[in-house]
C-alpha positions in Angstrom: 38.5 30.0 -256.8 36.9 26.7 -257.6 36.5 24.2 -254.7 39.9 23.3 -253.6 40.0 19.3 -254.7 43.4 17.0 -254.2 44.4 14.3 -256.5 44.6 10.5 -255.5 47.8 10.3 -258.5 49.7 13.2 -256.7 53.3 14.5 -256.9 55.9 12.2 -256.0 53.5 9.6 -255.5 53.1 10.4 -252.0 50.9 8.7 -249.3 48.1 10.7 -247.5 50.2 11.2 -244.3 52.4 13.9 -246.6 49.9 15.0 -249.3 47.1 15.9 -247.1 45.9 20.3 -247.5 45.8 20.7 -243.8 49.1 19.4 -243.2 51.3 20.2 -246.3 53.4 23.0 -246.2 53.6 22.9 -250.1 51.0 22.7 -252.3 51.2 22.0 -256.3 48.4 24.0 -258.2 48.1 22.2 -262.1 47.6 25.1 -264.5 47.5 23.5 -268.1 46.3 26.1 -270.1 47.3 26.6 -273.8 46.2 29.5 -275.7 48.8 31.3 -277.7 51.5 29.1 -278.3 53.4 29.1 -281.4 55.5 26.7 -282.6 54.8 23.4 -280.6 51.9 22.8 -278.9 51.1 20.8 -276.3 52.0 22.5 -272.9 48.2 22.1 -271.9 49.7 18.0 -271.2 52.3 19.1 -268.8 51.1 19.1 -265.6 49.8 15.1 -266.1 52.9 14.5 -267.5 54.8 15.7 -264.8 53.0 14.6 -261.9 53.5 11.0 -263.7 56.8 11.5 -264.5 57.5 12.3 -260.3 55.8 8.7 -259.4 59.6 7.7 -260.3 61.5 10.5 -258.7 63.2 9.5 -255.5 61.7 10.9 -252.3 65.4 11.3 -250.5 68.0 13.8 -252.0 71.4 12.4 -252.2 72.6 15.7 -252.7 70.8 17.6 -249.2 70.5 13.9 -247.4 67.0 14.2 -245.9 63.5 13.8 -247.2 61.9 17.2 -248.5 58.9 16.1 -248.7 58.1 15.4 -244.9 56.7 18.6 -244.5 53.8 17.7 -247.0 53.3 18.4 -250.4 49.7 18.2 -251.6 48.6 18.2 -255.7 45.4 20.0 -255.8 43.4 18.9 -259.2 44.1 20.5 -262.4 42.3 23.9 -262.8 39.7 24.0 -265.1 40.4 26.1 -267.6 38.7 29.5 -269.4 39.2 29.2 -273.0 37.4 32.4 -274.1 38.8 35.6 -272.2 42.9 35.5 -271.7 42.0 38.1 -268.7 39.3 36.2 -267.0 41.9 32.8 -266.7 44.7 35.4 -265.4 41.8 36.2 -262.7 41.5 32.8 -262.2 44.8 32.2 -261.7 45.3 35.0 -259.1 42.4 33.8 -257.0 43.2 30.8 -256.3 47.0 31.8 -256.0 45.7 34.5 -253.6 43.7 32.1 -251.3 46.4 29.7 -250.9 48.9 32.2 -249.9 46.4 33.4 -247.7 46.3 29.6 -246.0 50.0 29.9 -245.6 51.1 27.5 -248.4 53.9 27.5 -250.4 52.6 27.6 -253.8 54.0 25.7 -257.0 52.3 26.1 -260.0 52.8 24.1 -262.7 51.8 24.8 -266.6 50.6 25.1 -269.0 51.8 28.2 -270.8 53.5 30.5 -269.8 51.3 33.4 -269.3 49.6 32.2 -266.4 52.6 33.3 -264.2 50.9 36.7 -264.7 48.2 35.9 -262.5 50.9 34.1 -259.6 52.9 37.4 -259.8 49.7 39.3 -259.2 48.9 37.6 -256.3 52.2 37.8 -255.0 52.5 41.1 -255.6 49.7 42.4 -253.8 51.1 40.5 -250.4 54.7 41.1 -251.3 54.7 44.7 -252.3 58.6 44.9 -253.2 58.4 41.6 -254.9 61.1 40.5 -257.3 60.0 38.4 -259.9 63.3 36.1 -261.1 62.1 34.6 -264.6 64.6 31.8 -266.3 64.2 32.0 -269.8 65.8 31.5 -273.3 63.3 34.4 -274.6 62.6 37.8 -273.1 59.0 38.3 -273.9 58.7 41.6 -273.6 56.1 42.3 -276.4 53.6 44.5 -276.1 51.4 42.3 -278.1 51.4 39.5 -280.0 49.4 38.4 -282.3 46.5 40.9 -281.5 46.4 39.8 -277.8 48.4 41.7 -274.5 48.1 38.1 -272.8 49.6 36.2 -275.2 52.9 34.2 -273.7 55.2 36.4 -276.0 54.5 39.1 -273.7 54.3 37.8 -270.3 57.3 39.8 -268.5 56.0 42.9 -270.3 52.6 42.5 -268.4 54.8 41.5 -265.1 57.5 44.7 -265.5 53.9 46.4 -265.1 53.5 45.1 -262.0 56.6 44.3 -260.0 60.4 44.7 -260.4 62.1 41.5 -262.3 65.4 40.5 -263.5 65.8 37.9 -266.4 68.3 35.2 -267.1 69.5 33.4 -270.0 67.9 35.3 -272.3 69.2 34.3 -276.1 66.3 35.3 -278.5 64.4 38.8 -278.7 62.8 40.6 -281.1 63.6 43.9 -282.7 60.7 45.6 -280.6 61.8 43.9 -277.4 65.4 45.3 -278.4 64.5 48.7 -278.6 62.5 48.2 -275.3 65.0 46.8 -273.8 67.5 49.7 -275.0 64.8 52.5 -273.9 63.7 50.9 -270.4 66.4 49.0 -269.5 65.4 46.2 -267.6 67.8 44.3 -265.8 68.6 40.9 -268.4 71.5 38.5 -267.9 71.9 37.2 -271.4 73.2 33.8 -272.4 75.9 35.1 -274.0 77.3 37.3 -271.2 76.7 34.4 -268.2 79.6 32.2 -270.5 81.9 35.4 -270.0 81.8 36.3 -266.5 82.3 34.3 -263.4 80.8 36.7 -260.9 77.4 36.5 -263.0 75.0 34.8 -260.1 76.6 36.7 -257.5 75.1 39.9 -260.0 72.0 38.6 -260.5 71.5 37.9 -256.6 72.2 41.6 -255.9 69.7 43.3 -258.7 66.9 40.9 -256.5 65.3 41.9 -253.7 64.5 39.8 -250.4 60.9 38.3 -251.4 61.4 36.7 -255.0 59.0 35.0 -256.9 60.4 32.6 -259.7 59.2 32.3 -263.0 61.0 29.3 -264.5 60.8 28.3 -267.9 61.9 25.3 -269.6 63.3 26.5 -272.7 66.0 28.4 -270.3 67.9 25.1 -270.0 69.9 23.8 -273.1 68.0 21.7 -276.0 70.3 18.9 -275.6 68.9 18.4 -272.0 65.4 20.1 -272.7 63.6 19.4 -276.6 60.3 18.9 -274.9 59.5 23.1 -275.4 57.4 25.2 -277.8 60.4 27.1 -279.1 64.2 25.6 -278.0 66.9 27.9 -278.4 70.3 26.6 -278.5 72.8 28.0 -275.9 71.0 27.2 -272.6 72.6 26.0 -269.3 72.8 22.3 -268.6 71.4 20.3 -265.3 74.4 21.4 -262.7 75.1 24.9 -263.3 71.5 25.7 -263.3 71.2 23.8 -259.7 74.0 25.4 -258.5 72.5 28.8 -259.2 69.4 28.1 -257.9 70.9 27.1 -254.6 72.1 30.4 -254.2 69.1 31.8 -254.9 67.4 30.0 -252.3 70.4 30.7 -249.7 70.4 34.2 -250.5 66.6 35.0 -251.1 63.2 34.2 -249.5 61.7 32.6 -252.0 58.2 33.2 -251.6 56.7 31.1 -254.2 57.7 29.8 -258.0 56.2 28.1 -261.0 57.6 25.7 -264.0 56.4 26.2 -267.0 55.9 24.8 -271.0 56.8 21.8 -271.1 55.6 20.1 -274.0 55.6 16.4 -273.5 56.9 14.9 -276.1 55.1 10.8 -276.7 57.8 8.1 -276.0 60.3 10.4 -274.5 59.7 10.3 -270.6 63.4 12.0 -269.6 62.2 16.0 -270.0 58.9 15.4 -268.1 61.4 13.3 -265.3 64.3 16.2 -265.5 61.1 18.9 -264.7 59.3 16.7 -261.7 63.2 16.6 -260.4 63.7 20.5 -261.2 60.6 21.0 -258.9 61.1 18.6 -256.4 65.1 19.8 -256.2 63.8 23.8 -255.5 61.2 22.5 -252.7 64.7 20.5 -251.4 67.0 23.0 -251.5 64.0 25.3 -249.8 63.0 23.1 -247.0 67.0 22.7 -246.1 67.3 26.1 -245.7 64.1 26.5 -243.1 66.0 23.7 -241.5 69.3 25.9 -241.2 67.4 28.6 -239.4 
């Protein structure tokens, strides 16, 4: 892992007294790679944009009542970036992941793309071994490969169902190969479609999870009309309070061991999706740190 370095513009805008390593029981790891993309690009600005975004966020919840961020959340510096070997950044990735886990943080990693929660999973994984991976998402990307790479962000829960156990939801858009993979293998997937029929649907998803989850959250799971700042928007997403409420009962239910936001793609002049994600991260630490105070 590179030398671990802290930004002065951090999360939340915090002062030294709750950003500092030592003391911060959370810590934000900036990932903005961008390397198979699509449609829009622009992920690889996500992380500054978000971290600016959260300057304006306030620190107390009027939801939970209490300030999260008390027990210390520290923004490390953006990781620098390998540009040439997909494989060698998913090392990357894991290493640092790895030695932050291994100093007892609570790791938040913010991209970038989302094939570097390949690496977070990894290094989950090999401390968690019956890790369930949770990934919100409007696409299941469960390519084998995509456009003549393994690693590209097309196939990221295709390389994670090779490591650990996961369960998607909100799924709207899949290709013919991922159908018939998803026919063959048959992963558990809560589609879009099916969450608008059945009332019980979180309660399922809780049970197919096991105790240790990691989530994988990206952007393009909530609704376009909330969210346009994605590579690829797919109508029929859930909206700001439904999503909450479902990841409150995730965090009730589970022991959320660690998560990750990812591709965002800031769009110039429009600040409210890089302020709705600095809010989605901020609410999962809240909803997190009022459970610890619960037991």
């Amino acid at each position: 892992m590179d030398k671990i370095g802290f930004r002065a513009h951090n999360f939340l805008g915090l002062s030294s007294e709750f950003a500092e390593f030592e003391k911060s029981e959370f810590v934000i790891l900036p990932v903005p790679y961008e390397q198979t993309t699509t449609y829009q690009k622009g992920t690889k600005h996500a992380p500054q944009a978000i971290i600016t975004a959260s300057q304006e966020v306030e620190t107390f919840d009027e939801e939970l009542r209490f300030e999260a961020c008390k027990v210390g959340i520290c923004t490390l510096n953006q990781m620098e970036i390998i540009t040439a070997d997909p494989q060698r950044m998913l090392e990357k990735v894991c290493q640092a992941t790895k030695e932050l886990i291994s100093k007892e943080k609570k790791v938040v990693m913010v991209g970038g793309e989302h094939t570097i929660s390949i690496g977070a999973v990894k290094a989950f994984w090999e401390r968690y071994p019956n890790l369930s991976v949770l990934q919100m998402d409007a696409h299941a990307d469960l390519r084998d490969s995509y456009q003549e790479s393994k690693f590209n962000h097309a196939c990221v829960m295709r390389r994670i169902g090779e490591l650990s156990h996961f369960v998607g939801v909100g799924v709207r858009n899949l290709s013919e190969e991922e159908h018939e993979f998803v026919q063959k293998n048959k992963p558990d997937i809560f589609f879009a479609q099916e969450l608008r029929k059945d009332d019980r649907w979180k309660e399922k998803v809780l049970d197919k999870l096991g105790s240790e989850v990691y989530l994988t959250f990206d952007l393009d799971f909530f609704d376009p009309s909330i969210m346009p700042a994605v590579g690829t928007p797919e109508p029929g997403g859930l909206l700001w309070y439904e999503t909450l409420n479902f990841i409150k009962e995730l965090v009730h239910g589970k022991n959320i061991v660690g998560f990750d936001v990812v591709e965002l793609c800031p769009i110039p002049g429009l600040v409210a999706p890089d302020f709705l994600t600095a809010r989605l991260i901020y609410k999962i630490i809240s909803y997190i740190v009022n459970k610890e105070r619960k037991t």
